[in-house]
C-alpha positions in Angstrom: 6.9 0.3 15.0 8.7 3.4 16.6 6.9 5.8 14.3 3.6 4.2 15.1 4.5 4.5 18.6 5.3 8.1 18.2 2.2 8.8 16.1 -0.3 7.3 18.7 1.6 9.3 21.6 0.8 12.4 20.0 -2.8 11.8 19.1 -2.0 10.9 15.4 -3.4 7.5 13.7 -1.0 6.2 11.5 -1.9 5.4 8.1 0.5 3.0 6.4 0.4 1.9 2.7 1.1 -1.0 1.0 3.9 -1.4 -1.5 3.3 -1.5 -5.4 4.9 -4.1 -7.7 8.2 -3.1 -9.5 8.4 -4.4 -13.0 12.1 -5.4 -12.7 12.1 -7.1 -9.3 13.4 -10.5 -8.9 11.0 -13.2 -7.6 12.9 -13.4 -4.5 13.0 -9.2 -4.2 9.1 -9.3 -4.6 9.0 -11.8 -1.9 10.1 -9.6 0.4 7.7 -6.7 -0.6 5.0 -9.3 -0.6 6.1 -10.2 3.5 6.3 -6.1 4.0 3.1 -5.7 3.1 2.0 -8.7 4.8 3.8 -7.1 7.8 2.0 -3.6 7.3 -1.8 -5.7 6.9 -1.2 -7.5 10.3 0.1 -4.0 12.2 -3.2 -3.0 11.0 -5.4 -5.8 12.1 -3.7 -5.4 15.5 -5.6 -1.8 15.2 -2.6 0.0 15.5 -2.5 2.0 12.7 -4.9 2.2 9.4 -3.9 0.4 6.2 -4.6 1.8 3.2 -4.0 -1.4 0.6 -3.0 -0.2 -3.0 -1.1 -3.5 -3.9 -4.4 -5.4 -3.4 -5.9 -2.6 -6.0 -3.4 -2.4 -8.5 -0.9 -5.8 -8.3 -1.6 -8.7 -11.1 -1.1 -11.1 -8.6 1.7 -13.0 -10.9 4.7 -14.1 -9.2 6.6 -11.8 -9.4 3.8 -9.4 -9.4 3.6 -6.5 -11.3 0.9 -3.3 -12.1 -2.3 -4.5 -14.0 -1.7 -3.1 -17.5 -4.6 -0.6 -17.0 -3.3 1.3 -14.4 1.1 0.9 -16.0 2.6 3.7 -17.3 4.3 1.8 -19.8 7.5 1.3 -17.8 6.2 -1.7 -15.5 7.4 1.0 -12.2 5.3 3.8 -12.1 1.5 3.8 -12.0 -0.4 6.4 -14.1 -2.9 8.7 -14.2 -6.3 6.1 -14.0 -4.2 4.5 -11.4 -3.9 7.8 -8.9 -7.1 9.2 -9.7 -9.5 5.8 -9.9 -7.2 3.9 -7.0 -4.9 6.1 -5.0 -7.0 9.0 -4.2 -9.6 6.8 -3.4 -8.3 4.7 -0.8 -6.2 7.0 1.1 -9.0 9.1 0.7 -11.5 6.8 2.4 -8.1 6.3 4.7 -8.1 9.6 5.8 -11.6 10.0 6.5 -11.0 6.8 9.1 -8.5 8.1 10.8 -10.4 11.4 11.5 -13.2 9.0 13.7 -10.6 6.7 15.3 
């Protein structure tokens, strides 16, 4: 909350992202992603900074969760290329563009 602090003191709207699944996290690891993010959504409700939500675009939803098969690399970590171009750029652009009229 210090950065967001910091940000909105000097005229700059936060944007925060969500975390991605990790293929080799532990149920009880990807809990606490799961309560970041859930952490992140509600700082963002609060309207203190923008959220821009890539879990909620690219997570399976499985417990533990991991990247939908279209948008894996093939190492259950890393996103790839239909995942940045169709999902990331997307929604941080969209991100941006809100932040520029808050």
């Amino acid at each position: 909350q210090d950065f967001i602090f910091a940000c909105q003191q000097n005229g700059v709207t936060p944007i925060l992202l969500t975390g991605i699944p990790y293929g080799s996290l532990a149920t009880a690891q990807d809990n606490e992603r799961k309560w970041l993010n859930a952490e992140v959504a509600k700082m963002a409700a609060a309207g203190h900074c923008l959220l821009a939500d890539i879990n909620a675009a690219i997570g399976d939803g499985a417990t533990p969760e991991r990247i939908k098969s279209a948008y894996d690399n093939g190492d259950g970590i890393h996103p790839n290329e239909a995942a940045i171009e169709g999902v990331f750029v997307p929604i941080i652009k969209t991100a941006i563009q809100q932040a520029l009229m808050y």
